[in-house]
Structure formats: structure tokens, C-alpha cells
ZABASE-959809 format. One record per residue (C-alpha): residue number from 1; x, y, z negated. Coordinates in Angstrom, 2 decimals. Example, Ala and Ser with C-alpha at 12.3 -4.5 7.8 and 13.67 -1.06 7.14 Angstrom:
BEGIN
+-----+---------+---------+---------+
:  nr :       u :       v :       w :
+-----+---------+---------+---------+
:   1 :   12.30 :   -4.50 :   -7.80 :
:   2 :   13.67 :   -1.06 :   -7.14 :
+-----+---------+---------+---------+
END
This chain:
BEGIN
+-----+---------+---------+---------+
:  nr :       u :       v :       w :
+-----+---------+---------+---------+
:   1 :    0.00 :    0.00 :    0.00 :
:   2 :    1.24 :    3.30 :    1.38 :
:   3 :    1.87 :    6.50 :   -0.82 :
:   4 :   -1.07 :    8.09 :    0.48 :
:   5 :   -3.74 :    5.21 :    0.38 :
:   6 :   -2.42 :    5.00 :   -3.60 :
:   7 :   -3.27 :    9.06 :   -3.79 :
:   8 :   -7.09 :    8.36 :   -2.43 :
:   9 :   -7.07 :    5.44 :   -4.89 :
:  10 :   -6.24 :    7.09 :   -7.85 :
:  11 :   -8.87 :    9.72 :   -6.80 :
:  12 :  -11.36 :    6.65 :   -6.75 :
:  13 :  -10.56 :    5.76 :  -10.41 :
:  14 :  -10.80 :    8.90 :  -11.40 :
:  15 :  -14.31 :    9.60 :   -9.94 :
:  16 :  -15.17 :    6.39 :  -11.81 :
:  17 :  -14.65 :    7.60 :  -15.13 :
:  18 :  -16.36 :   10.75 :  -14.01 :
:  19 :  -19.47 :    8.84 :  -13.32 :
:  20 :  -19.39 :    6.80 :  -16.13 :
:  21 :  -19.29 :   10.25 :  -18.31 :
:  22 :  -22.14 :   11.26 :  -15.93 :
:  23 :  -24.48 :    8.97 :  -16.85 :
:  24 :  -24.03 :    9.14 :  -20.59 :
:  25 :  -24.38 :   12.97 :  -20.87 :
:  26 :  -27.22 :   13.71 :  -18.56 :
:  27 :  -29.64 :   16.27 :  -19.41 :
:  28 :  -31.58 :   18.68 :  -17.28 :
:  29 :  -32.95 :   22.59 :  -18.29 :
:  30 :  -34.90 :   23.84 :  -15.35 :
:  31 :  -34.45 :   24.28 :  -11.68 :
:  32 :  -30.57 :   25.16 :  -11.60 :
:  33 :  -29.34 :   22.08 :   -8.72 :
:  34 :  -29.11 :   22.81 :   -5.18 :
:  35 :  -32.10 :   22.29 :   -3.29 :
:  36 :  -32.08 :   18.98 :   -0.84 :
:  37 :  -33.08 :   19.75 :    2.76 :
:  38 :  -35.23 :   17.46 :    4.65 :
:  39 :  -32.28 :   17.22 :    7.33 :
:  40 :  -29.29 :   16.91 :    4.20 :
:  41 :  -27.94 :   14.08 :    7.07 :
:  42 :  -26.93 :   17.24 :    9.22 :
:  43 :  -24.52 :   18.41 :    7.00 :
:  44 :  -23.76 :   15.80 :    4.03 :
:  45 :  -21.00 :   18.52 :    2.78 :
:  46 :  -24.05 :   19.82 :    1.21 :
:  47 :  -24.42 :   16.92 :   -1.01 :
:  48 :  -20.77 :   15.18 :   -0.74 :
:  49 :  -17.33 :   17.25 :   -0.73 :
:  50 :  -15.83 :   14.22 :    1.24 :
:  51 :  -15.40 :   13.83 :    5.10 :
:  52 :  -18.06 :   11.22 :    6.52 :
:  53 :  -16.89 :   12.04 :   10.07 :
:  54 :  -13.89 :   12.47 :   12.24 :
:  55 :  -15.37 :   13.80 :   15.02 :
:  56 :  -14.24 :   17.55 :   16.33 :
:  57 :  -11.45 :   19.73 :   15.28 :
:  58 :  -13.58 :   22.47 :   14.19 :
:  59 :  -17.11 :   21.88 :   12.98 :
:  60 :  -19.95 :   24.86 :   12.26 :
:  61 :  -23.65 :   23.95 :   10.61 :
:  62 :  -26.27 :   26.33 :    9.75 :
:  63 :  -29.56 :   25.40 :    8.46 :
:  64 :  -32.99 :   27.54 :    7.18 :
:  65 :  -35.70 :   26.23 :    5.05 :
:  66 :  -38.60 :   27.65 :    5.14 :
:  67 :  -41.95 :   27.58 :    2.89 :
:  68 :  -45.66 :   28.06 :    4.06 :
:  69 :  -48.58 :   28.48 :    2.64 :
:  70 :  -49.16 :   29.74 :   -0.78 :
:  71 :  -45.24 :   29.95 :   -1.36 :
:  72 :  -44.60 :   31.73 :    2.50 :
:  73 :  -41.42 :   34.18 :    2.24 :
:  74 :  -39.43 :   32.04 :    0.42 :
:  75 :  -36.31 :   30.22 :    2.14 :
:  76 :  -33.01 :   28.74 :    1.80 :
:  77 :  -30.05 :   28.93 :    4.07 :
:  78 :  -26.57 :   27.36 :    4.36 :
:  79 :  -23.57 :   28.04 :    6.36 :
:  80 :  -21.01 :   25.71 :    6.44 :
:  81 :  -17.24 :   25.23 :    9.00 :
:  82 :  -14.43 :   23.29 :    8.58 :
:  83 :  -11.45 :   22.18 :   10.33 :
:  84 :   -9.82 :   19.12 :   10.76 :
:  85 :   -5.77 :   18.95 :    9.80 :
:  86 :   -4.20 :   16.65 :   11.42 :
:  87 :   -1.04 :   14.24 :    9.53 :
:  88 :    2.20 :   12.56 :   11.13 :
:  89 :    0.52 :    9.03 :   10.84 :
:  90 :   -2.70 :    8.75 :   13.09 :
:  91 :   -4.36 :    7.05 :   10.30 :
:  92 :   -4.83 :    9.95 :    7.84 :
:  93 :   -6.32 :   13.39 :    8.24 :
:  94 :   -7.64 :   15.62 :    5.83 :
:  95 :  -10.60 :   18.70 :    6.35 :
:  96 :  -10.61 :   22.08 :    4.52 :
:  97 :  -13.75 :   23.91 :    4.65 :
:  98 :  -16.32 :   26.63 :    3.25 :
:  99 :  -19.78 :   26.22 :    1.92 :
: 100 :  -22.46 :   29.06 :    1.33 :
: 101 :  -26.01 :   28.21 :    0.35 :
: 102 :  -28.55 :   31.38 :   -0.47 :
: 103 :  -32.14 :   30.62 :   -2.22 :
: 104 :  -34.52 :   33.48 :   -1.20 :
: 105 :  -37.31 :   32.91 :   -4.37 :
: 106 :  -39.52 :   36.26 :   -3.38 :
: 107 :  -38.57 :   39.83 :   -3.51 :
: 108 :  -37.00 :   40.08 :   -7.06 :
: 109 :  -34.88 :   36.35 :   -7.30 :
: 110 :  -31.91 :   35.34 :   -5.37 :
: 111 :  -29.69 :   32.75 :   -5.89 :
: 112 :  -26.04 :   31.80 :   -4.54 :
: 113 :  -23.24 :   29.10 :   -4.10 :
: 114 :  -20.05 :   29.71 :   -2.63 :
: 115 :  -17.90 :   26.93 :   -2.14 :
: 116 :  -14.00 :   25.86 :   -0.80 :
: 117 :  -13.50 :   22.11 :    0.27 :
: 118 :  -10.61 :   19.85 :    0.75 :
: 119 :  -11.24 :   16.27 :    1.35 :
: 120 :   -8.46 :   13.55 :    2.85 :
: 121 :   -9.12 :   10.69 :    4.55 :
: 122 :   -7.25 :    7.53 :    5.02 :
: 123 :   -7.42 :    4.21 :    7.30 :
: 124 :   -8.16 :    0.90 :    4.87 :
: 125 :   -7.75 :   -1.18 :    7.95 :
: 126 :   -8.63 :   -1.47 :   11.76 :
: 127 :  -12.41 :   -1.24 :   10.66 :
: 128 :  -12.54 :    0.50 :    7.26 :
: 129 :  -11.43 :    3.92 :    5.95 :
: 130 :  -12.03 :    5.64 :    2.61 :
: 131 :  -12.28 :    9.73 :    2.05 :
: 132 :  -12.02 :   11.87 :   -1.18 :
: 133 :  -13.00 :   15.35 :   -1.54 :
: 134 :  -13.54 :   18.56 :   -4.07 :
: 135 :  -14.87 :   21.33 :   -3.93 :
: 136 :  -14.72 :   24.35 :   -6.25 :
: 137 :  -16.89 :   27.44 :   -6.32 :
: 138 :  -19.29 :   30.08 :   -7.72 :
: 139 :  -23.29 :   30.25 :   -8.16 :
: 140 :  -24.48 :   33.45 :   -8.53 :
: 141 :  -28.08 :   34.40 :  -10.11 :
: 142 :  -29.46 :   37.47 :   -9.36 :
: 143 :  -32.68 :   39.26 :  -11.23 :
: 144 :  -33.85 :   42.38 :   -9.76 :
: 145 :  -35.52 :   44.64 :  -12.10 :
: 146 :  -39.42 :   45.55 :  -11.61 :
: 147 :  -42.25 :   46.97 :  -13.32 :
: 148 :  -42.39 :   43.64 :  -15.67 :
: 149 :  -39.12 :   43.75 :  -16.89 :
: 150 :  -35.29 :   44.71 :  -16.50 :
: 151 :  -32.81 :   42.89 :  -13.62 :
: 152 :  -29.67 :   41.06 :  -14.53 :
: 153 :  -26.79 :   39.37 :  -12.79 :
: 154 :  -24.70 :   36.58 :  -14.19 :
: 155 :  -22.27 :   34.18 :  -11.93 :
: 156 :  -20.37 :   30.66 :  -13.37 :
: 157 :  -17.89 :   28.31 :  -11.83 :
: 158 :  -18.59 :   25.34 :  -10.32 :
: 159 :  -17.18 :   21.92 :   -8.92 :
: 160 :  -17.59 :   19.06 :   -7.48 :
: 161 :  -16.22 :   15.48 :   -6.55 :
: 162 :  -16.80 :   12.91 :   -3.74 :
: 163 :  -16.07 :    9.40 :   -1.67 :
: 164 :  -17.11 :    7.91 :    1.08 :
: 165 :  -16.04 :    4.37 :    2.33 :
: 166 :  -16.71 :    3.98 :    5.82 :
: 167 :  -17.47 :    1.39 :    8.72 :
: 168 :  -17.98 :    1.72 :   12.04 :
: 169 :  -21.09 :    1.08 :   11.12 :
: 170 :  -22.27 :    1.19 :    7.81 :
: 171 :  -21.23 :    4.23 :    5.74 :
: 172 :  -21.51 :    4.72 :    1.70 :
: 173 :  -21.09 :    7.52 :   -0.62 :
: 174 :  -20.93 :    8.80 :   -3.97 :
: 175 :  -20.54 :   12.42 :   -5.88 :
: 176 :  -20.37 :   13.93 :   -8.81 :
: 177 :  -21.94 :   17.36 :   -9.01 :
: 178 :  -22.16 :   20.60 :  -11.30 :
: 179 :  -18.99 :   18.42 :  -13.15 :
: 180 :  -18.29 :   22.21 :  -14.94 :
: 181 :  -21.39 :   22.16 :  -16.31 :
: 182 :  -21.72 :   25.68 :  -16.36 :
: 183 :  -23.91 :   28.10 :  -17.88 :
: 184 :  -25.54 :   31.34 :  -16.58 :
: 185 :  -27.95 :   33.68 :  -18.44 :
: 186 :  -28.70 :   36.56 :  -16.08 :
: 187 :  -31.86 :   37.80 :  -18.00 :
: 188 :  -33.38 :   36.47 :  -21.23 :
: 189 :  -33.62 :   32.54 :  -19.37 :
: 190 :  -30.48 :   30.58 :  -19.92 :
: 191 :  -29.85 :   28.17 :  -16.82 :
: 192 :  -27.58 :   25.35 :  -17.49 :
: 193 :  -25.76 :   23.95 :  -14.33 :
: 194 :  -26.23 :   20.32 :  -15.38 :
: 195 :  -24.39 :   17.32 :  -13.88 :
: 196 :  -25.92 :   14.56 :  -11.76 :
: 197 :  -25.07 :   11.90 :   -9.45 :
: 198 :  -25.45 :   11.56 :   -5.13 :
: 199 :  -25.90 :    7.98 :   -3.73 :
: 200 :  -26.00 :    8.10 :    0.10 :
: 201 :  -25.51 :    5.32 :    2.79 :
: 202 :  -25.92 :    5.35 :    6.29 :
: 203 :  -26.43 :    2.51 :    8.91 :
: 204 :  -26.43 :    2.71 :   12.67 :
: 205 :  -27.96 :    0.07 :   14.75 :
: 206 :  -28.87 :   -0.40 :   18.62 :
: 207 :  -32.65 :   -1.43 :   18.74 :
: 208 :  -32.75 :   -1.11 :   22.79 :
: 209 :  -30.35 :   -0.92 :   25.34 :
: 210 :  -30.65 :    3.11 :   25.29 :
: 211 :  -32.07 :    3.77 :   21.59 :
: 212 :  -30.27 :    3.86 :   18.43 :
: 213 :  -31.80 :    3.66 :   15.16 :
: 214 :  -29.78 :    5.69 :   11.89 :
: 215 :  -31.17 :    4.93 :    8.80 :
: 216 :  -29.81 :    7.27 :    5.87 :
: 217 :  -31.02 :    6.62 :    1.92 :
: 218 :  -30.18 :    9.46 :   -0.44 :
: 219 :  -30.54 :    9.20 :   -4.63 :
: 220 :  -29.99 :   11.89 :   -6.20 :
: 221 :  -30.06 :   10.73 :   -9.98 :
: 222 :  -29.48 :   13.13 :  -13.31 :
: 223 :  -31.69 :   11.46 :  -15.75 :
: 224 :  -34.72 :    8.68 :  -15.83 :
: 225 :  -37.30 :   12.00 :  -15.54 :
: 226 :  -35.14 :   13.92 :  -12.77 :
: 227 :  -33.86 :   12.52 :   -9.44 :
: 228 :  -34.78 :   12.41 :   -5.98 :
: 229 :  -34.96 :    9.71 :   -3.19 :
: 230 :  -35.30 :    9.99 :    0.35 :
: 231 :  -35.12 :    7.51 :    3.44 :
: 232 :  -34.76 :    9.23 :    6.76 :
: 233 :  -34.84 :    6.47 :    9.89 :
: 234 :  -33.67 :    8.47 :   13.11 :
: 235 :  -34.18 :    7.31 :   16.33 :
: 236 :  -31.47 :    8.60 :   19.10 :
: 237 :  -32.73 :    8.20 :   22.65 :
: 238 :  -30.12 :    7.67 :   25.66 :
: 239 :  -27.69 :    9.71 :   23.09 :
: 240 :  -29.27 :   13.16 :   23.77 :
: 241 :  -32.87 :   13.29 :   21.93 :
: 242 :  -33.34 :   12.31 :   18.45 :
: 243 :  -36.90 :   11.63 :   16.26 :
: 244 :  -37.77 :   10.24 :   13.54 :
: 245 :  -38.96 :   10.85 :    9.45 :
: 246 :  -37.85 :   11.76 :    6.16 :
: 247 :  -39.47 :   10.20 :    2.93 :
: 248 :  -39.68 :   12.43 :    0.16 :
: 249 :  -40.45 :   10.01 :   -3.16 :
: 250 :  -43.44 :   11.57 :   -4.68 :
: 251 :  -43.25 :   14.98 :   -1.99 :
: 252 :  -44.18 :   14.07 :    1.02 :
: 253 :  -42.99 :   13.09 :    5.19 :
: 254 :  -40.67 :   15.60 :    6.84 :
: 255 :  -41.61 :   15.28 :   10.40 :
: 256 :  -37.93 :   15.18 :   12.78 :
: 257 :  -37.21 :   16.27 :   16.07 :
: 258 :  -33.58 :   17.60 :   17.71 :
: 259 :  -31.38 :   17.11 :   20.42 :
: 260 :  -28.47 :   15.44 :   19.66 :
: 261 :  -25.68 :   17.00 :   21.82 :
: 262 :  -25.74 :   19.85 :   24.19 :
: 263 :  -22.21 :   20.31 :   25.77 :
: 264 :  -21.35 :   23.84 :   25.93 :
: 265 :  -17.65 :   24.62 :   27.20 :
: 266 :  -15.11 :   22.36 :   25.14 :
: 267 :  -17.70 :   21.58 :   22.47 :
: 268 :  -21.42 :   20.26 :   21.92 :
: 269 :  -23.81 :   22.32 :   20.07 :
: 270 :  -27.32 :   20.46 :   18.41 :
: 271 :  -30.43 :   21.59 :   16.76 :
: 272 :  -33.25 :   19.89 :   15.35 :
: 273 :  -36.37 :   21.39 :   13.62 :
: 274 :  -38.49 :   19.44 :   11.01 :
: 275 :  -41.71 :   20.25 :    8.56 :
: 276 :  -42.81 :   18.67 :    5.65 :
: 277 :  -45.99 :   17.21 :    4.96 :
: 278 :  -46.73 :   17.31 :    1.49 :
: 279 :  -48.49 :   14.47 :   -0.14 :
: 280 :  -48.92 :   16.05 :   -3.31 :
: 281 :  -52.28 :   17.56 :   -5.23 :
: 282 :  -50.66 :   20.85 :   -6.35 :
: 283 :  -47.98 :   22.28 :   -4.29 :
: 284 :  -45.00 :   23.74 :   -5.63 :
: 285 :  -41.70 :   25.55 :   -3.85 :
: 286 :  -40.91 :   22.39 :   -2.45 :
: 287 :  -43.97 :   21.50 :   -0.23 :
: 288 :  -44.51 :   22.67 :    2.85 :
: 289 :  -41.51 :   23.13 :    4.43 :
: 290 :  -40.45 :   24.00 :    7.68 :
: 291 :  -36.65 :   23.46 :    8.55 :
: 292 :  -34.47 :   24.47 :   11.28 :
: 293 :  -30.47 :   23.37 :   11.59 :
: 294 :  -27.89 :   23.76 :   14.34 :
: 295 :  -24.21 :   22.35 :   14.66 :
: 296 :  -20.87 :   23.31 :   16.93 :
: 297 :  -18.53 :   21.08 :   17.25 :
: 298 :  -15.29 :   21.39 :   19.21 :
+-----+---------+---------+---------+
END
């Protein structure tokens, strides 16, 4: 074993023990994790600091959620590049990279988180590789002051660890989020950012000589009273047109459609738009959604 397969190793025992702390100190106090998009598969840096894929040298997401109904004018957007670094052997690389999410929550409420990413990734074999990444950052919250009361401001650092072992196939993943545990107390509420755990696999398979089905799972779990699950089965047709659903646990069916790849000069460029049916009886800032993402990749 190589120098730099022991480095990713020791990473993986470390984010062990970090789990294993995880799970015996969760708690939760209000809404203070990042919010899940019905399309998390188009960027998983959202939800994992490690690389998942090796594809382009430079690689550019954005992504707006959007509410309806009763909760219409609030959204959430994310911007997110990095770029590939390449190493002497062909069988490591490593990706450094920037992350900012913004939560619109009305006219008076803003939240945001800031992030910088490193991840390296290393070959296991001919058919396997393993990646580790971190990222660290700030989250921001942001009262504005109105006739009800006075504004406030308070901002906290943040962090976060993840792997993914990968097949050509079959991909699987694991982070550990909000591993600060900070705490921010812009007005008279005190938000702590508590940890939790992301599960997420992946598995590609060719149902018809021109379609390919992606299944991805995603767990988010904090405690037995707060997580989240969601199974998304995407269907890619002759490699350009993709369909297919989300299923919230408990929320509701995000409805998919995109277009996979779009070459445009030395890159490809994709978008897909997606809204969410809810299935529950009383609606919160969840339901409702309507998404749009886009991707460059060169």
C-alpha cells in the first residue's frame, strides 16, 4: 500500500470515530441544517465534501428552489465550481472547490453558508477507488428589524467530513456534518448547528439498449425523531434526456425532467427542472416546491 492510499485510509478511520461520536451525541434545536433539494444528485457537494466524479477539469452547478402556494417568495439557491488537480501518478487526483447556499425565508430572514473544499481521490484497484474530503466554512443568520421587533446578525464556523467508495457502477457515501457544532444567536432565538449523518448510494444500470436507469437513496439521519430519506430512480434516454422521481419520506414526489448533456464549445452544459408534490395535510416551507439546476462542465 502506497503513501497516499495509507493518507485516504487514515482519513477513513478517522471519519469512523467521528461517526461513532455522531451517533451518541445527537440532538436537534430547530431548523438550523441545510435544506435537501429534490435534485441533491446534481450536486452531491451539497451533502458530501468528497469527489463522486472524475469527469471535467472544471465543474460549475447552480440550483434555485422555489416555494408556491401559501409559502410563494421564499427560495433557496446554491452556487457551487471546482477544479480538478491533477497528480504525477494517473491514479490519484484531488478537487478544490467553493460552496455558497442562500435561504430566502420572506422579507426580514436570510440565511447563509459559505464553504471551501478539498477532497483527494485515489485508485483501490482497476475497478474500485475511494475519495475523502472537508470542507470548512461560515453560516451566517441574518434578522432584519421591523415593526415587531429589533434585527440582529450573528455568523459561526462550520465543517464538514466525507467518503465515497466507488465502482464503475455502484457508488456509496458517507458524511459527517455541522462536526463544529456551532452556535448562533442573532436575536433572542439561539440556533444550534447540530451534527448529523449523510448515507448516499448510487447505482447505474442499462434497462434497454438506449435507456439507463440511476437509482440514488439518500438518509440523512441526526436522531430517531429527525432525518430524511429519499429515493430518486432516473431514467437517461439515448444519453441526452433524463426523467424520472424523487421520494420524499413523509413529503411528497418531486416530479424530474432535464437534459443530460448539451455540448457547448469544449464543455457540456445540463439543466433539469423538477416540482414537488406534497403528500402532506398541512404544508410547511418544504412542500410545494419547484426546482431548477444547471451544470458546466469542461
Amino acid at each position: 500500500m502506497n503513501l497516499k492510499v495509507k493518507k485516504v485510509t487514515s482519513i477513513g478511520f478517522c471519519m469512523v470515530f467521528l461517526l461513532d461520536f455522531a451517533f451518541n451525541s445527537c440532538a436537534q434545536s430547530g431548523d438550523s441544517n441545510p435544506i435537501v433539494f429534490d435534485q441533491f444528485f446534481k450536486n452531491y457537494y451539497m451533502i458530501n465534501p468528497a469527489s463522486m466524479d472524475s469527469t471535467g477539469k472544471v465543474q460549475i452547478a447552480l440550483g434555485n428552489r422555489s416555494l408556491t402556494g401559501l409559502f410563494e417568495g421564499v427560495n433557496r439557491l446554491y452556487a457551487d465550481m471546482n477544479v480538478r488537480l491533477n497528480h504525477a501518478s494517473p491514479a490519484q487526483y484531488s478537487r478544490i472547490g467553493a460552496l455558497v447556499i442562500t435561504y430566502n425565508d420572506g422579507a426580514f430572514i436570510n440565511r447563509t453558508r459559505a464553504y471551501a473544499r478539498y477532497s483527494y481521490t485515489s485508485s483501490l484497484g482497476a475497478r474500485s477507488s475511494v475519495s475523502a474530503g472537508g470542507s470548512v466554512g461560515i453560516v451566517n443568520y441574518t434578522f432584519l428589524g421591523s415593526q415587531a421587533g429589533g434585527g440582529g446578525s450573528a455568523s459561526a464556523f462550520d465543517g464538514n467530513l466525507g467518503l465515497w467508495y466507488l465502482r464503475p457502477k455502484l457508488k456509496v457515501g458517507v458524511s459527517y456534518q455541522q462536526m463544529i457544532r456551532s452556535i448562533l444567536t442573532p436575536v433572542n432565538q439561539r440556533f444550534e448547528l447540530i451534527p448529523y449523518i449523510n448515507f448516499n448510494a448510487t447505482y447505474e444500470s442499462y434497462i434497454g439498449a438506449h435507456v439507463m436507469l440511476t437509482t440514488h437513496a439518500y438518509v440523512r439521519f441526526q436522531s430517531t425523531k429527525y432525518y430524511d430519506i429519499q429515493l430518486a430512480p432516473l431514467f437517461l434516454f439515448y444519453e441526452k434526456f433524463e426523467s424520472g422521481v424523487n421520494l420524499r419520506y413523509k413529503r411528497g414526489v418531486a416530479l424530474l425532467f432535464g437534459v443530460k448533456s448539451i455540448t457547448v464549445g469544449k464543455g457540456s452544459i445540463r439543466f433539469m427542472g423538477s416540482f414537488l408534490l406534497s403528500t402532506r395535510k398541512l404544508a410547511n416551507n418544504f412542500d410545494n416546491a419547484f426546482e431548477l439546476s444547471a451544470g458546466y462542465a469542461f
